[in-house]
C-alpha positions in Angstrom: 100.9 32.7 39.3 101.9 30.8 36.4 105.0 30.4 34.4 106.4 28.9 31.3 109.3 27.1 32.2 111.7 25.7 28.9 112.5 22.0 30.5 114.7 19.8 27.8 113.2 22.0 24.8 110.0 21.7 25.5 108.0 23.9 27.7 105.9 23.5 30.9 103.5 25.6 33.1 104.3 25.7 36.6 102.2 27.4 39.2 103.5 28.6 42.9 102.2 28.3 46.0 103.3 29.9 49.7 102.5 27.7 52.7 103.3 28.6 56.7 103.0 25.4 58.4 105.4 25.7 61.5 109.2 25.5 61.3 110.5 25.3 57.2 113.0 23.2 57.7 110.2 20.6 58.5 107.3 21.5 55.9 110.3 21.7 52.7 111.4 18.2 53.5 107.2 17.4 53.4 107.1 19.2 50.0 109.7 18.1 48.4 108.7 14.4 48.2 105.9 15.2 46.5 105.3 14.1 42.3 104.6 17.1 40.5 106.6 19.6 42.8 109.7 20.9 41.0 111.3 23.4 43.5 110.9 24.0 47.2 112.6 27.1 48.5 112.2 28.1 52.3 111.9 31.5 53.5 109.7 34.8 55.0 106.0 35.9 53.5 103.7 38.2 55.3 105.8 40.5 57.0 106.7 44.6 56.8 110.7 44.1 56.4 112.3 43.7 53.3 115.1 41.1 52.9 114.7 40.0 56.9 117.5 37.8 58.3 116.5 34.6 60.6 118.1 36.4 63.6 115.3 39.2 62.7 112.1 36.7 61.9 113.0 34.8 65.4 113.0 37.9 67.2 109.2 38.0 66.3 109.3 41.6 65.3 109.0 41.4 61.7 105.9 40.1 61.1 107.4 37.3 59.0 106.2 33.4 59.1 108.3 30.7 58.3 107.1 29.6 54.8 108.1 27.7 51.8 107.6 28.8 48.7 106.4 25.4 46.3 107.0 25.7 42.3 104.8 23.0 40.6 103.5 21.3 37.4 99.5 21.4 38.0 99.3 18.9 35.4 101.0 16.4 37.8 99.9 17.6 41.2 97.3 20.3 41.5 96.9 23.2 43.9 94.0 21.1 45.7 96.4 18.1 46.2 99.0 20.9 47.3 96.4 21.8 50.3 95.4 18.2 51.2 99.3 17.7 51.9 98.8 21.0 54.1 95.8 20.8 55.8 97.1 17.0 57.1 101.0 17.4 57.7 100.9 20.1 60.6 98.4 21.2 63.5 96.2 24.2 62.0 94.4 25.2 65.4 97.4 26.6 67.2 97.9 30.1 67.1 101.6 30.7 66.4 102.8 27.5 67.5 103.5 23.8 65.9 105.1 21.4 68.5 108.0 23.0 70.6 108.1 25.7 68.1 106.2 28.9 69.2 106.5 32.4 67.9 104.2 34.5 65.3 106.7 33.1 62.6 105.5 29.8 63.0 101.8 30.5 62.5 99.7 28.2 59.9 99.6 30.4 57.1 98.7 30.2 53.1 99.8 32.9 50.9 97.2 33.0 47.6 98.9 34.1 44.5 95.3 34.8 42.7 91.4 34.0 43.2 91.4 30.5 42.6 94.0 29.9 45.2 92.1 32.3 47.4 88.6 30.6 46.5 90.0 26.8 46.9 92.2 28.1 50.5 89.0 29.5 51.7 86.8 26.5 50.6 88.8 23.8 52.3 89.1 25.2 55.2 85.5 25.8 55.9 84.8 22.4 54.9 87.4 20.7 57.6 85.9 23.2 60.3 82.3 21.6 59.0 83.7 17.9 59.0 84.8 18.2 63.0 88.5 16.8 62.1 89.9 19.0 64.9 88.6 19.8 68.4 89.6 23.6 68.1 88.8 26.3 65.7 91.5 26.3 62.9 93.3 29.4 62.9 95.1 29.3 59.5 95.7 32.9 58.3 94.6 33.3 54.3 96.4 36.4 53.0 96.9 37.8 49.9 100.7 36.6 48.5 103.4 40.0 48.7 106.9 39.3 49.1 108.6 35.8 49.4 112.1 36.1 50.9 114.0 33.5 50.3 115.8 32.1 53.9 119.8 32.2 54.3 121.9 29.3 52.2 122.1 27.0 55.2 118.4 26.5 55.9 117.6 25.4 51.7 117.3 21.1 51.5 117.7 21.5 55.7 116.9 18.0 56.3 118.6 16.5 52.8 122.3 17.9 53.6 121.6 17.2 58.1 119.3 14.2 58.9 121.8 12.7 60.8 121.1 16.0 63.4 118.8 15.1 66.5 116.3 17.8 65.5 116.5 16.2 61.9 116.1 12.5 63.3 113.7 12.9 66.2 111.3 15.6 65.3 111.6 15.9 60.8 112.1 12.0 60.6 108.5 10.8 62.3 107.0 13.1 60.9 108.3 12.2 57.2 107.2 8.5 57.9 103.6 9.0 58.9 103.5 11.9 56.0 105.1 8.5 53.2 102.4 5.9 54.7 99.4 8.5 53.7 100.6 9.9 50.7 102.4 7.1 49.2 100.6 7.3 45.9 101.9 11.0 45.4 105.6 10.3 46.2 108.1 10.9 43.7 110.4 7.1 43.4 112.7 6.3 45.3 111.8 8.9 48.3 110.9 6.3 50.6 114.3 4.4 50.3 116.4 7.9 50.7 114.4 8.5 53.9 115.0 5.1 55.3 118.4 5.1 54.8 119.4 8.2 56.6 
């Protein structure tokens, strides 16, 4: 799905992805450090409610996962760079479960929004099943892309406006640092500093 976006008079093509990779508040503050991404938005794919509330998606009724929706510039990060970030940032062999967090809304899910996302999704993950990175079968659930629903006010830039909250600083935090020590070349400037300093 591409757009032309007007940016300072001159225009740019953006692409979207939809990712499920276990609770959004973790996965957006992932995404957002990333060169190339423009706009992170969390919210609820792959479900059969329209507009559902959080109250709804936890009750694990609604058929909703936890996702974030990513808009990008592919001519400074690519879909493929996208995935890497993905596939490595979050556990894809646990049904419906990353960490503490367990419930069919946290499931590793990837949302294609045409063939060549569905083409690279699929690609990638047969080739980390092939390379024996993980134990277990990886589960991660590659669906065509229907509705995006964006989450309530409070859950948008989660760990930017609370990293001073313990779920912020003892389960987001680590998982920021290890994320800036691997992908350190694709960091946007000055990312590292913010998350230190929190």
């Amino acid at each position: 799905m591409s757009n032309d976006v007007v940016y300072a008079g001159y225009q740019q093509v953006t692409d979207t992805a939809t990712l499920g990779a276990g609770c959004f508040w973790c996965v957006e503050a992932v995404f957002q450090q990333l060169q190339g991404v423009l706009k992170v938005s969390s919210g609820y794919s792959g479900g059969h409610v329209a507009n559902p509330t959080y109250e709804q998606v936890s009750e694990k009724n609604t058929g909703h996962a936890e996702v974030i929706q990513v808009v990008f510039d592919p001519s400074m990060i690519s879909f493929d760079e996208l995935l890497e970030v993905f596939w490595q940032t979050h556990d894809p062999t646990t049904p419906n479960k990353q960490g503490n967090d367990v419930g069919p809304q946290y499931r590793s899910a990837i949302f294609y929004h045409n063939d060549e996302q569905k083409k690279k999704a699929i690609y990638y993950k047969e080739q980390l099943e092939k390379s024996g990175a993980w134990d277990k079968p990886i589960v991660t659930e590659i669906t065509s892309f229907k509705a995006f629903y964006v989450a309530e006010d409070y859950h948008q830039n989660y760990y930017l406006n609370n990293g001073s909250q313990p779920y912020c600083y003892f389960v987001i935090r680590p998982k920021l640092e290890k994320f800036e020590k691997v992908f350190k070349d694709k960091l946007k400037r000055n990312t590292q500093v913010q998350t230190k300093n929190r």
